[in-house]
NURO-683244 format. One record per residue: x, y, z of N, C-alpha, C, O, CB in turn. Coordinates in steps of 0.001 Angstrom, whole numbers, padded with zeros to 6 digits, always signed. Each point is the difference from the previous one (the first is absolute). Glycine has a CB too. Example, Ala and Ser with C-alpha at 12.3 -4.5 7.8 and 13.67 -1.06 7.14 Angstrom:
# NURO-683244
+013190-005690+007800-000890+001190+000000+000900+001200+000000+001036-000019+000665-002928-001154+000581+001542+002223-001966+000820+001190+000060-000770+001090+000730+000509+001108+000169+000675-001736-002314
***
This chain:
# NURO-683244
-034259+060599+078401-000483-001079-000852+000566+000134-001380+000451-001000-000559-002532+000850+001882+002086+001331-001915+000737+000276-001139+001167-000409-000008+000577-000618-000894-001685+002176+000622+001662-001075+001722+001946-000236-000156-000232-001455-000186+000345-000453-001092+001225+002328+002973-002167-002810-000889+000279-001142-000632-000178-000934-000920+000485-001128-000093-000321+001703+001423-001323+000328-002378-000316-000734-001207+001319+000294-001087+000498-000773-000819-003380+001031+001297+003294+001386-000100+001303-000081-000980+000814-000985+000587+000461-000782-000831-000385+003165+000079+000308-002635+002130+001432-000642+000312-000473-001520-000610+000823-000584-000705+000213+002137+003268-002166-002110-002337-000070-001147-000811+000088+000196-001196+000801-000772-000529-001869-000092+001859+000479+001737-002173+000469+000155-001430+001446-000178-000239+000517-000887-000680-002308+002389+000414+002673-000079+001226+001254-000412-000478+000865-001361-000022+000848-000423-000785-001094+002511+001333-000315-002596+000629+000558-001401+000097-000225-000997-001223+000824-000885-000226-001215+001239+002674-000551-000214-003096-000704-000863-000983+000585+000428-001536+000104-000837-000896-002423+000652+002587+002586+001232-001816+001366+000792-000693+001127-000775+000032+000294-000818-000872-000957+002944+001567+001349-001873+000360+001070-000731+000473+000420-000950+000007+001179-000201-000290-001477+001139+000961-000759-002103-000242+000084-001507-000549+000612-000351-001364+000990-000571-000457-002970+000384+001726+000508+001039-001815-000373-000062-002130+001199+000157-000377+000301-000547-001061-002570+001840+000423+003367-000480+001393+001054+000811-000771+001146-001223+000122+001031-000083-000668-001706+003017+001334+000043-004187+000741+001286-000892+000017-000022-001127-000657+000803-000773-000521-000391+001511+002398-002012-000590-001654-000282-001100-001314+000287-000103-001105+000434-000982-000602-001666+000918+001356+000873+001698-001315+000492+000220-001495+001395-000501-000131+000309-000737-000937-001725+002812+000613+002524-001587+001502+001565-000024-000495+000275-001697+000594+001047-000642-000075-000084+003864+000423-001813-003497+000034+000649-001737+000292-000628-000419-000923+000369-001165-000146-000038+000581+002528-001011+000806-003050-000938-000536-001419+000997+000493-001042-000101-000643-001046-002702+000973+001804+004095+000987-000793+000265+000377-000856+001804-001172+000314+000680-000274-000989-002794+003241+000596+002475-003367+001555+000970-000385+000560-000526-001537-001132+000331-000483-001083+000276+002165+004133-001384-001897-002179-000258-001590-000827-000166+000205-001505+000540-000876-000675-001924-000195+002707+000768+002019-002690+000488-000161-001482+001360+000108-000401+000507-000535-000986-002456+001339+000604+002460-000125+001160+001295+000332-000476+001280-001102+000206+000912-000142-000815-001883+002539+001308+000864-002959+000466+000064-001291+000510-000133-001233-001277+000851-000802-000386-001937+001960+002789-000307-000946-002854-000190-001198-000834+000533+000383-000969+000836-000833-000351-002627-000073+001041+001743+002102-001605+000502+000042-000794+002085-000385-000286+000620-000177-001048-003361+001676+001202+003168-001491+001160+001725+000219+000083-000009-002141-000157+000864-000706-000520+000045+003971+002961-002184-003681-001782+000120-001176+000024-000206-000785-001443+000757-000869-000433-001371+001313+002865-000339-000044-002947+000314-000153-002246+000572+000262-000350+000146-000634-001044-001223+000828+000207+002046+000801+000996+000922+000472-001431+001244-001037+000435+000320-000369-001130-000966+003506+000548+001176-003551+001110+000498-001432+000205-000468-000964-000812+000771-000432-000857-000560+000925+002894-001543-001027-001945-000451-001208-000430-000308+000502-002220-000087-000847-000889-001384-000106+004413+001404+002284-003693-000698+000722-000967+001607-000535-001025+000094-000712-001000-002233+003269+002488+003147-001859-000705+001066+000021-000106+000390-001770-000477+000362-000179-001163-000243+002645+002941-000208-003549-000937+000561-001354-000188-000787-000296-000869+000514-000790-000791+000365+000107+002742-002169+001007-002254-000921-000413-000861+000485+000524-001494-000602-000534-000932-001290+000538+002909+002690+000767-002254+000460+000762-000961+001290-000517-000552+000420+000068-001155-001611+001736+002171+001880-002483+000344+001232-000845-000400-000299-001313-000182+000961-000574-000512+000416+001916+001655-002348-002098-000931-000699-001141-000101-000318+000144-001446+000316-001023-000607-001194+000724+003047+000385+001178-003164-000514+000398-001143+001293-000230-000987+000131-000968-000749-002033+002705+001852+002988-000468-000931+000538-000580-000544+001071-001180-000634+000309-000478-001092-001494+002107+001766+001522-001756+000724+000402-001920+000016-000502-000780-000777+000710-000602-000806-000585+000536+002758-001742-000149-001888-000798-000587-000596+000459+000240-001474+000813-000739-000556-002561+000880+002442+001339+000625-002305+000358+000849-001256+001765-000456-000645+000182-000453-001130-002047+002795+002378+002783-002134-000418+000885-000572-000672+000557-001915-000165+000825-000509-000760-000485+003269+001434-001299-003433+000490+000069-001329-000286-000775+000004-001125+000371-000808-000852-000010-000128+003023-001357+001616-002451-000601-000654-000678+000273+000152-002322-000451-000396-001075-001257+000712+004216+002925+000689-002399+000442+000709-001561+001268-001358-000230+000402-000410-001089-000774+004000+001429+000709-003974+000739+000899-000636+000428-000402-001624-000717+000621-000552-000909-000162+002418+003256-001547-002334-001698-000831-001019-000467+000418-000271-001258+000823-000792-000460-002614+001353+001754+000517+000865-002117-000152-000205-001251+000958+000204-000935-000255-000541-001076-001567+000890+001710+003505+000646-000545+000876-000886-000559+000431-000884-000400+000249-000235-001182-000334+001030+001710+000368-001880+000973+000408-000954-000232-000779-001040-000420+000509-001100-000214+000830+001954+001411-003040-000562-001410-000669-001242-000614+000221+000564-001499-000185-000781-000933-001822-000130+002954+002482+002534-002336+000000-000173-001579+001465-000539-000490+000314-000394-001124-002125+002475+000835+002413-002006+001174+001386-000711-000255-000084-001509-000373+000488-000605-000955+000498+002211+002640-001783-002046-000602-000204-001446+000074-001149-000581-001748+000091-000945-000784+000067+001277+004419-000912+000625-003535-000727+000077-001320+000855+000145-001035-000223-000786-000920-001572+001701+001864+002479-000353-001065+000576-000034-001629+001429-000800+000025+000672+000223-001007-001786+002355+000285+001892-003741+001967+000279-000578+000422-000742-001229-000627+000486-000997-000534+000302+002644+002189-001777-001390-001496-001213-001930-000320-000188+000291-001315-000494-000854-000737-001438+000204+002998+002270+001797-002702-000976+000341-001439+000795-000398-001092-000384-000622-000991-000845+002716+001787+002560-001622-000503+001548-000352-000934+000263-001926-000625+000294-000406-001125+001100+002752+003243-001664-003136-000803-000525-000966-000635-000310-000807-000458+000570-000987-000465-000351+001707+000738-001673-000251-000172-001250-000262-000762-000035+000436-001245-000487-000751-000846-000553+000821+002654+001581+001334-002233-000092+000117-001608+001216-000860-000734-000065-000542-001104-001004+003111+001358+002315-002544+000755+000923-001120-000627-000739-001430-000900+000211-000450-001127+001388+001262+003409-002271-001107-001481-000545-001118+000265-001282-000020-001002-000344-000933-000726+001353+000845+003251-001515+001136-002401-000972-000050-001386+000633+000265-001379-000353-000405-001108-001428+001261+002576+002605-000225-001178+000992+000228-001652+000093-001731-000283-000445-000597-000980+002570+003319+001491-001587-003154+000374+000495-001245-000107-000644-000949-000715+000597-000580-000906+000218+001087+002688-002040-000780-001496-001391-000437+000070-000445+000228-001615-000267-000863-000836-000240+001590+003662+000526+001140-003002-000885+000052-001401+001537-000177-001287-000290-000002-001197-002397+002224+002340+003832-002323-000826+001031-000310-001162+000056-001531+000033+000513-000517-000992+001030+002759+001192-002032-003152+000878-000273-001366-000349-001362-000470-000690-000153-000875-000853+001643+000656+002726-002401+001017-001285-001132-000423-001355+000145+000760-000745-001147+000165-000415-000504-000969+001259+002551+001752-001618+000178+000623-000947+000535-001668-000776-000768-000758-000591+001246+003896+001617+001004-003373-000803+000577-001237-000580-000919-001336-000238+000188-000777-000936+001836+001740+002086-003070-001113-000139-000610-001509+000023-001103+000726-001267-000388-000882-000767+000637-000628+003960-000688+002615-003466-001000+000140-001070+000550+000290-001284-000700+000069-001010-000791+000655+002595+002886-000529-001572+000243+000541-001542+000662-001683-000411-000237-000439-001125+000997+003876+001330+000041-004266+000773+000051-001129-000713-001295-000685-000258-000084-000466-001136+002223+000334+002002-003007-000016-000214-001473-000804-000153-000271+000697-001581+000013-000616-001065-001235+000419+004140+000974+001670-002869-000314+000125-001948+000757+000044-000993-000187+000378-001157-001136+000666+001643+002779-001732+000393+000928-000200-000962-000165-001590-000689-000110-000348-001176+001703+002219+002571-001556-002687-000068-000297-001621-000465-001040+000332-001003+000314-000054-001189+000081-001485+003511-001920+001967-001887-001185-000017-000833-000016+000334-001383-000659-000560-000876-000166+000982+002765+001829+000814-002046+000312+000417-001357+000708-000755-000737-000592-000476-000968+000454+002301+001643+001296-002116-000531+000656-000917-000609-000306-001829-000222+000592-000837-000680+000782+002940+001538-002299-002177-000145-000937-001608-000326-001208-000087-000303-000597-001077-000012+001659+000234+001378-001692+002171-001708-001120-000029-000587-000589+000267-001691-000621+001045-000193+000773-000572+002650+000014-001220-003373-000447+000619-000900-000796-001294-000876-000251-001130+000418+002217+003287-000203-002311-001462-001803-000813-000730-000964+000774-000027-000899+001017+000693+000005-003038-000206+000491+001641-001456-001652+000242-000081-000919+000257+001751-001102+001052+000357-000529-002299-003118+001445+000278+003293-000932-000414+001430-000289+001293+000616+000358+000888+000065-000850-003518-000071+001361+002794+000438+000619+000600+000929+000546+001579-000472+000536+000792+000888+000315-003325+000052+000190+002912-002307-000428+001303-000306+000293+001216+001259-000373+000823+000591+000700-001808-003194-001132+000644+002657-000951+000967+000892-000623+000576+001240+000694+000994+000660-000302-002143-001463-001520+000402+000931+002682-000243+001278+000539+000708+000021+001668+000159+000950+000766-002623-000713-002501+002741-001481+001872+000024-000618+001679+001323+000947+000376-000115+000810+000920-000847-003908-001036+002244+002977-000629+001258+000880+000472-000316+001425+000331+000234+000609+001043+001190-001975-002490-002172+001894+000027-000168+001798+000568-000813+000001+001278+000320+000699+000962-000501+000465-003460-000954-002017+002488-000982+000328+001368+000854-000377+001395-000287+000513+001081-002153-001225-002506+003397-000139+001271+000918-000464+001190+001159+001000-000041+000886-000136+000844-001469-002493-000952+000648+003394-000585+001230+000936-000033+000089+000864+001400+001073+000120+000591-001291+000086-003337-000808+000290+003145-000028+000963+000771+000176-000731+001749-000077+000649+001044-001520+000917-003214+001815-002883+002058+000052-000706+001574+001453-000448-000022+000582-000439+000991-003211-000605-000648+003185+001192-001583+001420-000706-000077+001103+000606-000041-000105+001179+000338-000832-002499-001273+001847+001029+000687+001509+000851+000185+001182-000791-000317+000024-001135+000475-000916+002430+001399+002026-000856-002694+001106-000353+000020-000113-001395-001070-000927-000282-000760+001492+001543+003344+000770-002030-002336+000222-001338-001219-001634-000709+000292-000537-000442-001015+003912-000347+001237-004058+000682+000913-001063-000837+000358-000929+000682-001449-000312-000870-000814+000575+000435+004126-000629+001634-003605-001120+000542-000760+000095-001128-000843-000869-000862-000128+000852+003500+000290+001638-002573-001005+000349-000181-001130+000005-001444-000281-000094-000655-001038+001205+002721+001123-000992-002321+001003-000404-001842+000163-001010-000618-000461-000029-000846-000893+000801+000956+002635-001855+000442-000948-001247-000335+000167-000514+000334-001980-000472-000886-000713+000202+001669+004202+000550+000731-003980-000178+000042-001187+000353-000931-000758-000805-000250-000897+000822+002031+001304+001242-002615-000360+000473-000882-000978-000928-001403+000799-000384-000931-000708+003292+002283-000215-003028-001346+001584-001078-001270+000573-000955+000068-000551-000412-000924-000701+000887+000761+002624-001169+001409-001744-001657-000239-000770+000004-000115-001596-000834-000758-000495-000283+002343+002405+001773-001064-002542+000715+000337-001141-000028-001532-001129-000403-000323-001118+002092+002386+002841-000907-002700-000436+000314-001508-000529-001048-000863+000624+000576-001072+000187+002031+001336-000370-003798-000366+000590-001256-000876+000349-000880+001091-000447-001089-000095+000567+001726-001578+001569-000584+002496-002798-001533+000949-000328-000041-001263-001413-000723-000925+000370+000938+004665+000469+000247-003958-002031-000355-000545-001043-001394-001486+000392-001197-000162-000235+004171+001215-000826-001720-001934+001845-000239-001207+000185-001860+000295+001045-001037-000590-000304+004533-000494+000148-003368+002067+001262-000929+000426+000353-001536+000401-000432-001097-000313+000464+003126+000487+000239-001567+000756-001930-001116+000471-000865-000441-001066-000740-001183-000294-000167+001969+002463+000002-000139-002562-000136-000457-001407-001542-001130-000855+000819-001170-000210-000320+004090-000505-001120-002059+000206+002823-000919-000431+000893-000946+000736+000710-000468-000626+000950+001965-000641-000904-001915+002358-000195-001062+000740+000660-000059-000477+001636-000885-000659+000547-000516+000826-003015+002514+000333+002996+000140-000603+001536-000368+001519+000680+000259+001012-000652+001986-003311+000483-002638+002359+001026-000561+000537+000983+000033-000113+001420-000509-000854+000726-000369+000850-002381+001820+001387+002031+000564-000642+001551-000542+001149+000815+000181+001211-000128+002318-002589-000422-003253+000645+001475-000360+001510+000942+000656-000506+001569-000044-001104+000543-002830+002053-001955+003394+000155+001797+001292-000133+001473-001437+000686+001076-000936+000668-000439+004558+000242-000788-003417-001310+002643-000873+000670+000702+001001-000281+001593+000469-001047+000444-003245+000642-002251+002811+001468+002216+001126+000372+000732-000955-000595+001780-001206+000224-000102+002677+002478-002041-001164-003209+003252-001067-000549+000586+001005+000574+001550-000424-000051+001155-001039-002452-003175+002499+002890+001693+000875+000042+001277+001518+001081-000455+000643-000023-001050-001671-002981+001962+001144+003494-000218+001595+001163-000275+000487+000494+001235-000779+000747+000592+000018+000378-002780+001955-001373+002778+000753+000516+000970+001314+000569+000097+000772-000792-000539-002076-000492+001085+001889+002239-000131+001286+000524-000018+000942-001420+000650-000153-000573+001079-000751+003557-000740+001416-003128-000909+001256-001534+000476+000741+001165+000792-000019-000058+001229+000622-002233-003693+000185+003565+001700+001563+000516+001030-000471+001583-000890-000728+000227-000967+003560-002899+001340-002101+003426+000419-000065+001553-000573+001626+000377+000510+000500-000490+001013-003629+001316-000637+003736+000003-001161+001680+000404+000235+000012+001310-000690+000263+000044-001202+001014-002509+001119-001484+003299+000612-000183+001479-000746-000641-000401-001262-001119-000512-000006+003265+001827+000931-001415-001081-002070-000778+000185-001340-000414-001564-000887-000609-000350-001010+002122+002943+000863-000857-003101+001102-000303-001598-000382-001420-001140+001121-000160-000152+001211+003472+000487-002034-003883-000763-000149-000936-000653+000351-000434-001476-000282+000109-000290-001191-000382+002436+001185-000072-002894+000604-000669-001554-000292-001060-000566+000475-000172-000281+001186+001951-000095-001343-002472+000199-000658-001859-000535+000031-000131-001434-000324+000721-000442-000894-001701+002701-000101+000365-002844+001447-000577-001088-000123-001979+000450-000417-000916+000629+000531+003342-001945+001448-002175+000474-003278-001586-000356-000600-000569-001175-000232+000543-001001-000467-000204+002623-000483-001590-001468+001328-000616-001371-000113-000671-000027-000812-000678+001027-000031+000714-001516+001744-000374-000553-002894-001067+000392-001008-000694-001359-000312+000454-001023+000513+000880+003125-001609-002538-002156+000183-000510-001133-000394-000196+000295-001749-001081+000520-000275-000127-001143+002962+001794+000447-003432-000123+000000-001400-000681-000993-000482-000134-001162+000384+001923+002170-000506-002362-000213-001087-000654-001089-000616+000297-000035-001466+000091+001186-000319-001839-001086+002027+001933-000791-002692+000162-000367-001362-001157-000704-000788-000461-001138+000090+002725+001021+000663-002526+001008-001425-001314-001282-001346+000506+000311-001334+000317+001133-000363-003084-000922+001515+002839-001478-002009+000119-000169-001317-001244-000679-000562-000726-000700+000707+003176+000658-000420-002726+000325-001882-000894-000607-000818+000241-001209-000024-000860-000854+000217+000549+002499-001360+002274-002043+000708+000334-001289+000017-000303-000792+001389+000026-001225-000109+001667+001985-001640-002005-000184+003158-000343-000844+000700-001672+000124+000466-000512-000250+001091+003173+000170-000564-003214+000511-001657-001404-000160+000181-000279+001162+000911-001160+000407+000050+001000-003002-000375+001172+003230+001118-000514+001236+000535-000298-000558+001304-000915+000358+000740-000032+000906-002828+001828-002201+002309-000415-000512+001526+001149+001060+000976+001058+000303-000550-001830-003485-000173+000619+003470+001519+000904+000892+000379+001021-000742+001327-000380-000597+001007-001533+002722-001915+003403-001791+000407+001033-000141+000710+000016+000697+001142+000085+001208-000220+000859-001681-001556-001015+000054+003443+000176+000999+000613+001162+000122+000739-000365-000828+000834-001712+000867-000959+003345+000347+000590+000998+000005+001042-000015+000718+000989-000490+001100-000255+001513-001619-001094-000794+000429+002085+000754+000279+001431+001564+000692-000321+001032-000585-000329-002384-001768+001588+001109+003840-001031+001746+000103-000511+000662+001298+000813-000406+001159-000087-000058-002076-002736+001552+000460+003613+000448+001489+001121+001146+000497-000692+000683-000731-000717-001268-000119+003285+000789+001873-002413+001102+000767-000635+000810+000786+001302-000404+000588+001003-001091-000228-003512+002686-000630+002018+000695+001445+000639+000779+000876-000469+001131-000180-000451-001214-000829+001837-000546+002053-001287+000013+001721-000878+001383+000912+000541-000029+000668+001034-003104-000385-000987+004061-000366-000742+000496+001417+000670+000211+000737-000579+000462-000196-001125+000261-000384+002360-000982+001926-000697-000497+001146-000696+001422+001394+000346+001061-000247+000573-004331-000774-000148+002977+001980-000800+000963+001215+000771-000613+000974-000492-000774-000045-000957+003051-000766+001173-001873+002038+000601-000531+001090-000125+000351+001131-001274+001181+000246-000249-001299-000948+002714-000754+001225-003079+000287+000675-001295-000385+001638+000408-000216+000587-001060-000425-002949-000729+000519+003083+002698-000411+001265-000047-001216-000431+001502+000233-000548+001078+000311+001538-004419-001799-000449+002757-000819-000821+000852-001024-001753-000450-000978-000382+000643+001005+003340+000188+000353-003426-001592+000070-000833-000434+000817-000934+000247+001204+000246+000064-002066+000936-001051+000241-002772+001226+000837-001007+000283-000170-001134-001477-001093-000481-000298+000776+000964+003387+001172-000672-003620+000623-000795-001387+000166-001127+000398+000837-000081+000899+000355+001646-001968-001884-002942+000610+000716-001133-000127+001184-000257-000567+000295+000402-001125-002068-000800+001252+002497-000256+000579+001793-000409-000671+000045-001457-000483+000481-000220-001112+000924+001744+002986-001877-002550-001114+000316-000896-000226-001756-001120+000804-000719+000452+000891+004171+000683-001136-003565-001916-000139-000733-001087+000438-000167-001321-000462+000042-000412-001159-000830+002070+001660+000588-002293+000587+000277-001641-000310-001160-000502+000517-000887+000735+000436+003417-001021-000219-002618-001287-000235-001014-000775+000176+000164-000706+001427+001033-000598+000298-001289+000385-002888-000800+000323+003414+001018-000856+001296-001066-000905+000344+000189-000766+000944+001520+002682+000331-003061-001948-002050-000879-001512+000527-000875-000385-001364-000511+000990-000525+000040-000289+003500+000256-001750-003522-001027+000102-001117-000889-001632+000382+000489-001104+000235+001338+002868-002488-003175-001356+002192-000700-001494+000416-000834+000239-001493-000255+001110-000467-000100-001515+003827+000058-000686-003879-001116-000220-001149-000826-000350+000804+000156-000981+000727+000820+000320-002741-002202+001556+002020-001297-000688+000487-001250+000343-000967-000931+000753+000284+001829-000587+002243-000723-000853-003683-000918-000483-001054-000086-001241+000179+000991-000730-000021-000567+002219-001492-001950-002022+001771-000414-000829+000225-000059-001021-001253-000331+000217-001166-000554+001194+003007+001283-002496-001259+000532-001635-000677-001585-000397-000511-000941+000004+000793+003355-001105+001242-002515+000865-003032-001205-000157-000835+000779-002026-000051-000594-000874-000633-000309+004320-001255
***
């Protein structure tokens, strides 16, 4: 009875021992079957990894590609309202003054002007400041519209729109008003743009017919 409780024991040994190594067969097994997939998963990785360095190159390429331009294009942009604002306080300066202060109209316009034009305009005001003052005339310019006409490197042309107005004592102080466009051209002085020359290109009287 003993012998055959050992011989079943040993048998039950024996099994355990095939179980264990077909239990150790099948791990070993599974494991030969991952390092394959561990492996593609690793080259998958870095594939991934270089499309994706790949990608983001070429969108920063493409980025500073779109970016070039756009700042063109804003340069562009702020040296034209640079020109449409220095003629606007150029018209305003040079058509605005009083009786008081006429005298004064060339130096305060000095700094928007340039070349034979300054010197013009000085002998202009020069020769209507007398007749002006005596008459206590009073002209105020109000600028309502300004656009770049053409730009050529250092050369520039604006169009202004304005509505002036004029009052004298001799006319009771009723006030003259016009309608008056100009076109400005200016050039470049450093960073500064200088009026050269300007003319008159529309004038309406719209003071009302009493």
């Amino acid at each position: 009875m003993e012998d055959q409780q050992l011989q079943g024991s040993d048998l039950t040994d024996a099994e355990q021992d095939r179980e264990v190594h077909s239990e150790a067969v099948e791990l070993g097994a599974t494991e030969e079957a991952q390092t394959p997939r561990k492996r593609f998963s690793l080259n998958a990785t870095s594939v991934a990894v270089g499309i994706s360095a790949a990608l983001f190159v070429a969108a920063g390429a493409f980025a500073g590609a779109a970016v070039q331009p756009y700042l063109m294009d804003r340069a562009a942009v702020d040296t034209k309202l640079d020109i449409a604002r220095t003629a606007a306080e150029a018209i305003t300066t040079l058509w605005t003054y009083t009786p008081d202060d006429m005298d004064k109209l060339p130096d305060r316009s000095a700094k928007y002007l340039s070349g034979d034009f300054q010197d013009q305009y000085r002998k202009y005001v020069d020769a209507i400041a007398p007749t002006n003052k005596q008459a206590k005339v009073t002209n105020s310019t109000e600028v309502v519209g300004a656009a770049v006409e053409s730009l050529a490197g250092p050369n520039a042309t604006a169009i202004v729109y304005t509505n002036t107005t004029s009052k004298s004592p001799l006319t009771k102080d009723i006030p003259s008003t016009k309608y008056l466009s100009y076109r400005v051209e200016l050039t470049r002085d450093g960073s500064h743009w200088l009026v050269t020359k300007m003319t008159t290109v529309t004038s309406l009287d719209l003071t009302p017919k009493l």
